[in-house]
C-alpha positions in Angstrom: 53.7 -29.4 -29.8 50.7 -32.0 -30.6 49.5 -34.1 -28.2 49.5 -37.4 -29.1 46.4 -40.8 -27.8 47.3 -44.0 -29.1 44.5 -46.4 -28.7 45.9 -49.8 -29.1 45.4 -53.0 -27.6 48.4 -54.6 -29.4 51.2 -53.5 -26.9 53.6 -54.3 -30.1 51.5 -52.5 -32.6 50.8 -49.3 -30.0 55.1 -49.5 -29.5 56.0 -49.1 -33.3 53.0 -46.5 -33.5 54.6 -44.5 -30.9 57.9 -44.4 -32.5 56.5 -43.4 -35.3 54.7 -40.3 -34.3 58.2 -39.3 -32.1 59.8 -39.1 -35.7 58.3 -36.0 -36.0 59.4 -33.5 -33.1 56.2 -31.6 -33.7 54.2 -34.3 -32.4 54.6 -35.8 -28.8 52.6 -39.0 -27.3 50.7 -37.9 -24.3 49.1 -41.2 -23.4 48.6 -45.4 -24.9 45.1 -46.5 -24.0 44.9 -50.4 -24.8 40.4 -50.2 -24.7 38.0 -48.0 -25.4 36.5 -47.0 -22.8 40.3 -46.0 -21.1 40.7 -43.8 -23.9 37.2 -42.1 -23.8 38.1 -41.5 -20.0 41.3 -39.7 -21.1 39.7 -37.7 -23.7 37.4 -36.4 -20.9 40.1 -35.1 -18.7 42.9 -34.2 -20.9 43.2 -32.4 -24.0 44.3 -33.9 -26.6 44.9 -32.3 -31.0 44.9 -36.1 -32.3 44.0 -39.5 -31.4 45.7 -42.6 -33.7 42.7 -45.4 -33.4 42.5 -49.3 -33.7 39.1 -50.5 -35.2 39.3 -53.8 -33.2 39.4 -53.6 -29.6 38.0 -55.2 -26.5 35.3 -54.0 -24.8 34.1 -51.1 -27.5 35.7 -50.7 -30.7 37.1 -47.9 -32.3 34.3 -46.7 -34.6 31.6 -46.8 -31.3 34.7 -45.0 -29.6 34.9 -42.6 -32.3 30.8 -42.1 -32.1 30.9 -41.2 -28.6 34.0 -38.8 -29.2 31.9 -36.9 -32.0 28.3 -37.3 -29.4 30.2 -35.7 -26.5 31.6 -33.0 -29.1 35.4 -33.8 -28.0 37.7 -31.6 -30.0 40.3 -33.9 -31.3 41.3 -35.3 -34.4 41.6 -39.0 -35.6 43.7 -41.0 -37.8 42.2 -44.8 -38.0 44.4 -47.1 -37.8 43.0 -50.8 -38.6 43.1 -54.4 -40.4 40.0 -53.3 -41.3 39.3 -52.7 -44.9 36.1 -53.4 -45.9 33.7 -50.8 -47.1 31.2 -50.4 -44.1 33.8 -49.6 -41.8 36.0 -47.2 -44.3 32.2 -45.5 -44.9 31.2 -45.4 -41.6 35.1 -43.9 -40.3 34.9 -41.3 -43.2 31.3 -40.3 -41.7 32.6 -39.6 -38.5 35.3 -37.1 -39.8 38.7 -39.1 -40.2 41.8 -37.0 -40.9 42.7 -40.8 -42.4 42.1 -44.1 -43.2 45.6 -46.6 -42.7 45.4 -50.4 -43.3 47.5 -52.5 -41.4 50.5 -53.1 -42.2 51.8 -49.9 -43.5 55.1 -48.2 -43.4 56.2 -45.2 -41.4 56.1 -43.1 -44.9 52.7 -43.4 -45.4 52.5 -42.7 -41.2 53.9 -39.5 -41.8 51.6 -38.7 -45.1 49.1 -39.1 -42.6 50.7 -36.4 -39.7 51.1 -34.0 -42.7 47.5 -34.6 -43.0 46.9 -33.4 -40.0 49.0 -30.7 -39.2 48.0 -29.7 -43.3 44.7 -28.7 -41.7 45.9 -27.8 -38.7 47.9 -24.7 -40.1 45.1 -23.7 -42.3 42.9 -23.0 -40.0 45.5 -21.7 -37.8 46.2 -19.0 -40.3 43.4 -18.2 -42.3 40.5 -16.8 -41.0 38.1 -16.4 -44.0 37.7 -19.4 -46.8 37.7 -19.0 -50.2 37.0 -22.6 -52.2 40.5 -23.2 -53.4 41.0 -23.0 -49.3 37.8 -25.1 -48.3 39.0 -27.7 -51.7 42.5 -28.6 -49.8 41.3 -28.9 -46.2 38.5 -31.3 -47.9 41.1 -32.7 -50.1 43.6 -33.4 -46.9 45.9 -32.0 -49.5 48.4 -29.5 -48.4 48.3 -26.4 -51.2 50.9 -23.1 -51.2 47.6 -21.4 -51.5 46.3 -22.7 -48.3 48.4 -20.3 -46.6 49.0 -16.7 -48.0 52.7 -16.3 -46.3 53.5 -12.4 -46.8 56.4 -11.4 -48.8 60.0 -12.5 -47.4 58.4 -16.2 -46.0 59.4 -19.1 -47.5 57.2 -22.2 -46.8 59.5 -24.7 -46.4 62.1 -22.2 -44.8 59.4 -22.1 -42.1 59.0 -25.8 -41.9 62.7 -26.0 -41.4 62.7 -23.8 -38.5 59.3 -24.7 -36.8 60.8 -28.5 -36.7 63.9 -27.4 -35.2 62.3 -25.0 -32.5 59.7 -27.7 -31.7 62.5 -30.3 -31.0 64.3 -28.0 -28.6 61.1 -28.1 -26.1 61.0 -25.5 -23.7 64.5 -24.6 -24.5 65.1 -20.8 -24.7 67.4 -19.9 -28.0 69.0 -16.4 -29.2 67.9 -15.6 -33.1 72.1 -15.7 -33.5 71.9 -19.2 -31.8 69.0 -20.7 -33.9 70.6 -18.9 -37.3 74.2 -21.0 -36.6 72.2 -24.7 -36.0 69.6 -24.7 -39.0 72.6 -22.6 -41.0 70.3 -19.1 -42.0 71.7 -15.9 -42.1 70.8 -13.6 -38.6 68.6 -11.7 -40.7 66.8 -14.1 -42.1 66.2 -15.7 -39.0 64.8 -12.4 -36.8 62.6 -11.8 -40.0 61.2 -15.5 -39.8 61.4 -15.0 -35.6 58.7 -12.1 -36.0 56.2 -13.8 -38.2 56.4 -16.9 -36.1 55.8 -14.4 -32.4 52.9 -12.7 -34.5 51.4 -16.0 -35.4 51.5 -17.5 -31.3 54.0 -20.7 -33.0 56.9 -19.2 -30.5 57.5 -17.5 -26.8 59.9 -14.3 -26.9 61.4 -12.6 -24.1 64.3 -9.6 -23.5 66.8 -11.4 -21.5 68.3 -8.4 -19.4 71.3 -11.1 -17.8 73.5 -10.8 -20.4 76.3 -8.5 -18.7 76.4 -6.8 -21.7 73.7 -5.8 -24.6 69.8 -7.4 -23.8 69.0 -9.6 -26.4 65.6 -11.6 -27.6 65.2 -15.1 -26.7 62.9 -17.2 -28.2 61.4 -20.6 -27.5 58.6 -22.9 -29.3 54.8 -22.2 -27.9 54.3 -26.3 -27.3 
């Protein structure tokens, strides 16, 4: 699970924001800072994968936020999220290393394009450890490629999508493979094949459950 700032001073605008990010279940809001210098406080003491940031706020805006995030070397992502589109500021957000760029008003498709952004690079460098330039192209890019990830033989891509989603929105919930297989509707096989790749890769938690009464069995929950 992603943890989620929202720095918004537009209680409104930080609301629909919110929804949208709890559309995806890999993504959860951990705080709404309505200023600056509230949000660079949180940074400071909580960690946080991605940050969705107004331009114009009170106090200190977003980009002299955003300076002071890179200055103090805070790991977290941003998305901008502004009225703002005039070139200085687009230049000056892309200089600071924006995931994206999204002018007020948008829709919650082009929300999510930007979340896929995100968790585009996220993944890559999650799973590849060495960069060849068709990989270093689509993290550049912010374009998600079937090359960015070499999945071995047997892994589907989207497969894996389906059952990351599903885990991730069951929390902490603990889930048999037979379980997950009947809800996302794969065969048992399928799913202890996909169960494996996902243990070896740290995306899940899997333990023996010796309680059954009858036969142990594996259960598995998301690593959120």
């Amino acid at each position: 699970m992603y943890e989620v700032l929202i720095v918004e001073d537009d209680p409104m605008v930080a609301m629909i924001n919110k929804q949208y990010v709890h559309q995806n279940p890999l993504f959860h809001v951990a705080a709404v800072c309505r200023d600056g210098d509230s949000a660079l406080e949180y940074l400071t003491q909580h960690t946080v994968n991605l940050a969705i940031l107004d331009l114009y706020m009170p106090n200190k805006d977003g980009l002299t936020l955003l300076h002071e995030i890179r200055e103090r070397k805070i790991p977290v992502s941003v998305i901008m999220v502004t009225a703002a589109n005039d070139s200085t500021s687009i230049e000056a957000a892309l200089r600071l290393g924006i995931v994206d760029y999204l002018v007020k008003p948008f829709f919650n498709d082009r929300f999510q394009q930007a979340l896929g952004t995100f968790l585009s690079r996220e993944n890559t460098f999650r799973n590849v450890s060495s960069f060849d330039q068709q990989h270093i192209d689509a993290v550049i890019a912010g374009t998600p490629t079937k090359a960015e990830v070499q999945l071995p033989k047997g892994i589907q891509d989207q497969t894996l999508e389906t059952i990351c989603i599903f885990l991730a929105s069951k929390g902490m919930m603990e889930l048999t493979a037979e379980e997950i297989a009947d809800q996302v509707g794969l065969s048992r096989v399928t799913v202890r094949r996909y169960m494996n790749y996902l243990l070896e890769k740290g995306r899940i938690i899997g333990h023996m459950n010796y309680e059954t009464g009858g036969r142990p069995c594996m259960l598995y929950r998301w690593n959120g």
